[in-house]
C-alpha positions in Angstrom: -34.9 -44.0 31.7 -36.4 -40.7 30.7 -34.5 -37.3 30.1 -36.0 -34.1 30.6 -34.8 -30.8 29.7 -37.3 -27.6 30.1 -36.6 -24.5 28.3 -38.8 -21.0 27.8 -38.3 -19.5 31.3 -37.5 -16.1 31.4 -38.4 -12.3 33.1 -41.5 -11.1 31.8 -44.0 -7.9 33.2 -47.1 -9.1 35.0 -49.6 -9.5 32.5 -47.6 -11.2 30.0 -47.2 -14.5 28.5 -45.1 -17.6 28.4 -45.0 -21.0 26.9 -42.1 -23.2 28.7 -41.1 -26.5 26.6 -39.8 -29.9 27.9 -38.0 -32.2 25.6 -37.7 -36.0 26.1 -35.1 -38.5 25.4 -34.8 -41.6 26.3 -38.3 -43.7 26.2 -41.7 -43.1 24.2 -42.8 -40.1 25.6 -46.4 -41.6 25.6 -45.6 -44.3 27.9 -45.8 -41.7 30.8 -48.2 -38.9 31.9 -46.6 -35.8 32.1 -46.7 -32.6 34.7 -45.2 -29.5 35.5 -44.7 -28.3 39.0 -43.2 -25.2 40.3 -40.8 -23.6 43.2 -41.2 -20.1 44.6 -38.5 -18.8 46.8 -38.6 -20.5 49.9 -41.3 -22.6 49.5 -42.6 -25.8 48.9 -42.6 -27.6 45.3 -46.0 -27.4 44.0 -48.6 -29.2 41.3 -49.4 -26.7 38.4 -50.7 -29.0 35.9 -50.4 -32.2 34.7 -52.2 -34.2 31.1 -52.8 -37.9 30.5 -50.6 -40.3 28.0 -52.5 -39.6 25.5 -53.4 -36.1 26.0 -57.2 -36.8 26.6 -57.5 -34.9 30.0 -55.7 -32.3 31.8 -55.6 -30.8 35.3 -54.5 -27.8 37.2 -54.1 -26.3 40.0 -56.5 -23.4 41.1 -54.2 -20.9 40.7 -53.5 -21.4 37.7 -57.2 -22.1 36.1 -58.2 -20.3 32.8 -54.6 -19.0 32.8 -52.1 -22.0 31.9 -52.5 -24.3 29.2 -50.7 -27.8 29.3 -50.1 -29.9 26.2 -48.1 -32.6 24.5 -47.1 -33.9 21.4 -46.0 -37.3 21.6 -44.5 -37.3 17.7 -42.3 -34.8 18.9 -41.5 -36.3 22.6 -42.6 -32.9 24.1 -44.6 -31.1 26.6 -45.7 -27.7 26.6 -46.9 -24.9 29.5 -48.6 -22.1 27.9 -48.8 -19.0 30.9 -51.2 -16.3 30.2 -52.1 -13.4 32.1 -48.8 -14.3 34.8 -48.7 -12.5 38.2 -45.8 -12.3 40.5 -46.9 -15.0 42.6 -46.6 -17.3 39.6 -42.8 -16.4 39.9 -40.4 -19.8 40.6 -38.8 -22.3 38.9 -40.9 -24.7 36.6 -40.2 -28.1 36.2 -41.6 -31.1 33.8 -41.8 -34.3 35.2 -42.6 -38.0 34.0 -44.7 -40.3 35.7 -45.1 -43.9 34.5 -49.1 -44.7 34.8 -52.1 -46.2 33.1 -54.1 -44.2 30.2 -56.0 -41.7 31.2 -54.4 -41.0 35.0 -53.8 -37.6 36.0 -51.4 -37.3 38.4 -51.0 -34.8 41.0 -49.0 -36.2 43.6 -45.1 -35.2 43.4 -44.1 -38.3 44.4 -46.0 -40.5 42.1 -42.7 -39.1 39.4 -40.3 -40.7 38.7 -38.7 -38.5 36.0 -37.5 -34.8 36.5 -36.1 -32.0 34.8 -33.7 -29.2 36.1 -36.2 -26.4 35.8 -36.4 -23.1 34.2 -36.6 -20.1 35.8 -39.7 -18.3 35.2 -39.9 -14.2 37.0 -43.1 -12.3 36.6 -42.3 -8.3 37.7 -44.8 -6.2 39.2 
């Protein structure tokens, strides 16, 4: 059992910069590769980015590209989301999740996670 708590959301002017945080309890952090996903108002839960066990390889969505920065540090059981240069459209509740697979997987798919946080609230004004 994994617990995962996100923290770092907030309002913020387009053009601006956050880094959101997601603290682990529960088992090694490093057992699982790690992702953040994201949900605008009305829509869909999306992928944003995701990194391996070990922190070898990331991934994002295109959106997102040059922009966000995902990392981990597996001493401290935590994940991180650095947002650069946000836009309104980047405006929805982020959550980290845990998924339990082999070193060096990148996972994309929602429901390959087992583990999920409540979210933090990010808003991005125009």
């Amino acid at each position: 059992q994994v617990q995962l708590v996100e923290s770092g959301g907030g309002l913020v002017q387009a053009g601006g910069s956050l880094r959101l945080s997601c603290a682990a309890s529960g088992r090694t952090l490093n057992n699982y590769a790690m992702g953040w996903f994201r949900q605008a108002p009305g829509k869909e839960r999306e992928f944003v980015a995701a990194i391996t066990r070990l922190g070898s390889n990331t991934g994002y969505v295109d959106s997102v590209k040059g922009r966000f920065a995902i990392s981990r540090d597996n001493a401290k059981n935590m994940v991180y989301l650095q947002m650069n240069s946000l836009k309104p459209e980047d405006t929805a509740v982020y959550y980290c999740a845990a998924a339990g697979q082999p070193l060096g997987v990148i996972v994309r798919r929602m429901g390959d996670y087992v583990y999920w946080g409540q979210g933090t609230p990010v808003t991005v004004s125009s």
